[in-house]
N, C-alpha and C positions, 0 to 999 in steps of 0.2 A: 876362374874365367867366367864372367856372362856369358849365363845364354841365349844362343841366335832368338830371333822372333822371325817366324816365316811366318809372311801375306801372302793369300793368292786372290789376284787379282788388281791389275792398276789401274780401274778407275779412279772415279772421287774420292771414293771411302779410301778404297788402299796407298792410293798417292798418301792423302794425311795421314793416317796411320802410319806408315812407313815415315814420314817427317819427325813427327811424334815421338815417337820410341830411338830413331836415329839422337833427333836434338836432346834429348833423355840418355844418350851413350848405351846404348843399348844396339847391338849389331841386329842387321836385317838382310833376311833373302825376301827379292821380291820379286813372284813368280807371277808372268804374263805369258798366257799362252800367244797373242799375237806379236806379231804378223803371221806366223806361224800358223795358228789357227783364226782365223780369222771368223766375224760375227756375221750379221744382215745388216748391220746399222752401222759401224765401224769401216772408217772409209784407211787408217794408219794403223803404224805399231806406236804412237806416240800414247804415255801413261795421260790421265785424264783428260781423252778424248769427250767434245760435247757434239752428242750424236743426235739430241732436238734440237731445243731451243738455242742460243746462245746470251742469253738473259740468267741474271741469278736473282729477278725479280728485285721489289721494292730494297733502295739500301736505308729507308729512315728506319734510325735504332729508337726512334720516341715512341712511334705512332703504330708500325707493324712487324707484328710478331719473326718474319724470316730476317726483314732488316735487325732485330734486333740478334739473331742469331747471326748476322753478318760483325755485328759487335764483339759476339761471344766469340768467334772464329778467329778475328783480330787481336785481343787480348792475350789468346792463349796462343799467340805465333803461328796463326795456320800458315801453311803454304800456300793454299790456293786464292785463300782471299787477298794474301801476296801479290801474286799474280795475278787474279783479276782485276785488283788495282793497277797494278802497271798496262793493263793492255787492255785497258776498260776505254768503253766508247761511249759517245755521249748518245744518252737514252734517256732524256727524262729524271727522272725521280729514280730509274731500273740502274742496276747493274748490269751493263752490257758488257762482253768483252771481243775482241777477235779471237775466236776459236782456235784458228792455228797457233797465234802465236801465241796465246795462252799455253794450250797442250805442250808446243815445245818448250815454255818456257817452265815450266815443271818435271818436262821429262831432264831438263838440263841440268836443273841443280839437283834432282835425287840421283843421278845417273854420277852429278861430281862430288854425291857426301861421301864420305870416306867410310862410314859405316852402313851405307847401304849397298848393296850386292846385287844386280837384276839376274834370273832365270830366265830363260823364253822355254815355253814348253809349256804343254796341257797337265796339270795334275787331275786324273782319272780316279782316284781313293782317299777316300778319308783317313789322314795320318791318324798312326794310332798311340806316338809319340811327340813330344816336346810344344812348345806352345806355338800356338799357331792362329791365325786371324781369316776367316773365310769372306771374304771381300767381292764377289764375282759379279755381282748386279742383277738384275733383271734377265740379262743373257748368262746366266751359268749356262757353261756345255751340257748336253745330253748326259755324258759321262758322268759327268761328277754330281748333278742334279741326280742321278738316278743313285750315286751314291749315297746322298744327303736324304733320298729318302725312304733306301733300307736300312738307313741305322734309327731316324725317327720314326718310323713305322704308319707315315701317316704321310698324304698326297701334297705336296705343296698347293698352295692355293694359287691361282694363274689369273690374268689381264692382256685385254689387248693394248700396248702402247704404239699411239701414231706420230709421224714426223710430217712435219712442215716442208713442202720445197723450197729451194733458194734461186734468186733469181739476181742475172747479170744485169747490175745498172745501163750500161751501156745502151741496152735495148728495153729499155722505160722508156714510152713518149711523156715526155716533159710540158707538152702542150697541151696534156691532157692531167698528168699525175702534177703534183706540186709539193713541197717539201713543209713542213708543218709538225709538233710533237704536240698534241693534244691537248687544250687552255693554254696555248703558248708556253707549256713548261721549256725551260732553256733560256740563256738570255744571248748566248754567244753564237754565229754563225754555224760553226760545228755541232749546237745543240739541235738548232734549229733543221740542221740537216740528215738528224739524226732519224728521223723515219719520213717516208714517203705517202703518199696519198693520193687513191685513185677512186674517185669518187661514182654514185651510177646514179641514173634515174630512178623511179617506180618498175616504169614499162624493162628497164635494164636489170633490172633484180630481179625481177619477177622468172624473166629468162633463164636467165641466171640459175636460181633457184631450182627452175625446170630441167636444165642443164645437167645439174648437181645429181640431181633423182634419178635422172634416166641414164648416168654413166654406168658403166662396168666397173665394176667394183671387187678388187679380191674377194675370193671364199675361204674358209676356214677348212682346214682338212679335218676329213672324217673323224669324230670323236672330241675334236675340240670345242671346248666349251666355255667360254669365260667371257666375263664381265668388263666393261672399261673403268679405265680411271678416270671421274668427269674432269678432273683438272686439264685431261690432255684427249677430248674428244674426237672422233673426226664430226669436221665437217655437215658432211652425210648426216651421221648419227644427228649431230642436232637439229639437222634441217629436217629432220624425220618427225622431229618434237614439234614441229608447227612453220609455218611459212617464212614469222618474223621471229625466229629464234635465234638469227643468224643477225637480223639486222638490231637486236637487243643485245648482243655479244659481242664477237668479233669485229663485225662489220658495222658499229654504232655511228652514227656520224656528228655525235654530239659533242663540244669544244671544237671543232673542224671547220673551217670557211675554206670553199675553192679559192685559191689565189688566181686561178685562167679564169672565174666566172662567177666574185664574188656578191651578186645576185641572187644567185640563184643556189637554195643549199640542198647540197645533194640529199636522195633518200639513204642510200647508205653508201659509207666507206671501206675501200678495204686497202689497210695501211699494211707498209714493208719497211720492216726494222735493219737499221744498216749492220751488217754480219761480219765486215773486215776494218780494220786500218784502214787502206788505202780506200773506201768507197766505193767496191765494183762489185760486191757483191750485198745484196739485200735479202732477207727471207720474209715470209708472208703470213705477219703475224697472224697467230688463232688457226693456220688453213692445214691442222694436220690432217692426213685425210687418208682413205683406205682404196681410191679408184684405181683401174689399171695406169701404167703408163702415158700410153697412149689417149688415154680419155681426159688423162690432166693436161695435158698439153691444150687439148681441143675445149677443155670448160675456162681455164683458168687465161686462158689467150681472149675469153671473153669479157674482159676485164677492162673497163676503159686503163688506155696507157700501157697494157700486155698485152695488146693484141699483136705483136713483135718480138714477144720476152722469148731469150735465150736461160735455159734452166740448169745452172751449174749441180743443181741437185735437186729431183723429184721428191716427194712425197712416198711413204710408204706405212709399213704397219709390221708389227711384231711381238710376239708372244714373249712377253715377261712371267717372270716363277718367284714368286716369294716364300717365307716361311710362316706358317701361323706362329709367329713369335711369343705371344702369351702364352701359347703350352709348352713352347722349347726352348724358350732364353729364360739363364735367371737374370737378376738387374744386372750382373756385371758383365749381360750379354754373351753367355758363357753357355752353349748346348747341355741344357740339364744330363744326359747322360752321356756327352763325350767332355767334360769340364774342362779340355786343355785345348778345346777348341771354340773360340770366339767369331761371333757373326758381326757383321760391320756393313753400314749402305744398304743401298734400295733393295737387296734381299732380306732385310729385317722386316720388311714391310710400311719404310719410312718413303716417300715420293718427293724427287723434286734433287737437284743438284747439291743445292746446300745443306738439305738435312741430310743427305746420302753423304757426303764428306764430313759433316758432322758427327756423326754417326762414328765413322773412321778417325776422327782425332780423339772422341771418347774412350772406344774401344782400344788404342796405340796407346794411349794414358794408362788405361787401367790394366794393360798388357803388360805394360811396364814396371807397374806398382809390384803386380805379382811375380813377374822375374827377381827385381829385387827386396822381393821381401816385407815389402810394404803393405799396410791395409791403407785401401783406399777405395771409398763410395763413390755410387756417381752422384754426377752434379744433382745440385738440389732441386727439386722437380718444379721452384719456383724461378727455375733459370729455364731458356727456350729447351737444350739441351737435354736438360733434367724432364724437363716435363716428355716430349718425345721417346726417350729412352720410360718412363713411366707408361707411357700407352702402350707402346710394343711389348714391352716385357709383365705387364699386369693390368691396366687401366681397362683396355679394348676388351669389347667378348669376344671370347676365339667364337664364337660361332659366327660371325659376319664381320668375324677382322677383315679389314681393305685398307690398302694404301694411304695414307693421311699424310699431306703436308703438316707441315707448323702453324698452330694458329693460335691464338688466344682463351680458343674454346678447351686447350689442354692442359691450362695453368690454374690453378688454384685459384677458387675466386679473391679478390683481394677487397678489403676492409677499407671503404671508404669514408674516413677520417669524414665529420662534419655533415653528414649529411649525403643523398644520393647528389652525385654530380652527372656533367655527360661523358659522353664515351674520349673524348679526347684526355681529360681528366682521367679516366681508366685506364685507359691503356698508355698512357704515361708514368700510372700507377704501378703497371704490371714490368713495364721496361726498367723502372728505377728501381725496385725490388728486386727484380733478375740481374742487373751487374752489380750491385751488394755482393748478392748472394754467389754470382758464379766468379769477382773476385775474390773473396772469400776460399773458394773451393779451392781457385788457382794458389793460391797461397798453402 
């Protein structure tokens, strides 16, 4: 009889994972402590909830590295990038989806495989038998974090991560905001309406700015200490870095023309990415942010075209725990002294939705191999895949290991046939060698 494979944990990672090893015939328990236990960022009990963004960022597989892991995802029958297709919304060049009907639409079909099995309920200890995949995110429970780190003997390392608010279309003034995706990307009506835009003055930013500075702002409780992750800064933080840090970012208003006041070009933008199907809710791209409640309502209302906005969901901030993965994964992701215990997702110390689910079709794979008896490497570190799992598990100094999305900068330089070329030629270079190499692996 095969042995079971217990996940804990349904987010990204674990969702795939548990796909993974299911489509492999290989049976799964799949343990979520919610709704049950519920998080600070986690609004359901639906399995691959997206609690920031609702973006899975760039989908071009030629040009940039996550898209090309959006490739690698696809080939090797993920689920989620299943489902982000199907419930994808138009954003540009990005992968957007509707958030709910995404999450439902993953929790549906792992819920109807016939070898997957859901749990609800906290696991508090580190099994000390049968194989198992620890998938828990960023918000591992107190409990079981505190398990994970008496048996490695060492602190996890910690980040503050912020959320974006979302805001109900219905109360955008229109006569102020206007619909627009940045150099006219999109050709179709839908594309075009795919993010909003509210433009300011000088004198309106500047306030603004002011605004920003002098809000109330959570505090950290005593003893906590950690660093952000710059991919997902608040706000604040950057505005701290200099006046026009915000209007170089975020709030750039560059490819942008006012359609109410096409004269005149604003000093900066600050666009809202459409977040559902139906069009009624939007969130505020870049604005994740650390202020109180109350003080986002009164900054963010100063917003030409929000000065009316109804907020289906605020802004917040929340302590992530990862693992120093280069001292306690080996490559097969496998905790050097508990070996029948695999780490998967943004507790490995990978950042970002795709490489976190990533991460969990790797680990399901290689989960798998070893139930049945199989040898089997990871991907080749010249695949997006390969290369990520190389940083975490060896590449990085554990001494100032952090968070890293997927990038270019983690793949093995590649041999530019003919002479130096430019960077589109490279990274052309690098995507065409990486599905060689991770069909190849698939096979």
């Amino acid at each position: 009889m095969t042995q079971e494979l217990h996940i804990i944990g349904g987010g990204m990672a674990g969702s795939e994972a548990a796909w993974q090893a299911a489509q492999a015939g290989v049976p799964v328990v799949l343990h979520e402590m919610r709704p049950n236990v519920g998080t600070f960022a986690h609004q359901t009990g639906n399995f691959a909830e997206m609690v920031c963004s609702n973006s899975f960022r760039s989908d071009d597989d030629e040009q940039n590295a996550v898209g090309l892991l959006h490739w690698e995802m696809r080939a090797a029958g993920g689920l989620l990038m299943e489902m982000a297709d199907k419930h994808s919304l138009p954003a540009g060049g990005a992968l957007a989806v509707d958030r709910e009907a995404f999450a439902e639409g993953v929790t549906e079909r792992l819920r109807a495989h016939p070898l997957i099995r859901t749990e609800a309920g906290e696991i508090t200890e580190l099994p000390a038998e049968g194989h198992w995949i620890i998938a828990t995110g960023p918000l591992t429970s107190d409990a079981l974090a505190q398990a994970i780190r008496a048996e490695t003997g060492a602190e996890s390392l910690a980040f503050f991560d912020a959320i974006a608010p979302i805001v109900h279309f219905d109360t955008v003034d229109l006569s102020k905001a206007w619909f627009q995706s940045r150099y006219d990307k999109g050709e179709t009506e839908e594309e075009r309406k795919a993010y909003l835009n509210c433009p300011m003055t000088k004198d309106q930013y500047e306030a603004f700015i002011d605004a920003l500075m002098a809000a109330d702002k959570a505090e950290f409780r005593e003893g906590e200490t950690a660093g952000y992750f710059d991919g997902c800064l608040p706000i604040e933080v950057m505005a701290e870095r200099g006046r026009e840090t915000l209007r170089h970012g975020p709030m750039k208003p560059v490819g942008l023309t006012n359609a109410n006041d096409p004269q005149n070009k604003p000093y900066a933008v600050v666009q809202l990415r459409r977040d559902n199907a139906l069009g009624t809710l939007y969130n505020i791209v870049g604005f994740q942010t650390k202020m109180k409640y109350g003080a986002q309502t009164e900054v963010f209302r100063m917003i030409p075209g929000l000065e009316n906005a109804g907020f289906a969901r605020l802004g917040g901030i929340h302590r992530n725990t990862f693992l120093n993965s280069p001292t306690l994964l080996d490559n097969q992701m496998r905790l050097r002294s508990r070996p029948n215990l695999r780490f998967a997702g943004q507790v490995t110390g990978v950042e970002g939705y795709v490489e976190s689910a990533a991460m969990g079709l790797v680990a399901g794979r290689l989960a798998v191999a070893e139930i049945q008896g199989r040898d089997l490497p990871p991907p080749p570190r010249v695949t997006a895949m390969g290369a990520l799992i190389a940083h975490i598990t060896g590449d990085a100094e554990a001494k100032t290991f952090q968070p890293m999305n997927v990038n270019f900068g983690l793949f093995p330089p590649i041999d530019m046939k003919g002479g130096r070329r430019g960077r589109k030629d490279r990274y052309k270079g690098y995507t065409d060698r990486a599905k060689e190499a991770f069909t190849g692996w698939l096979g």
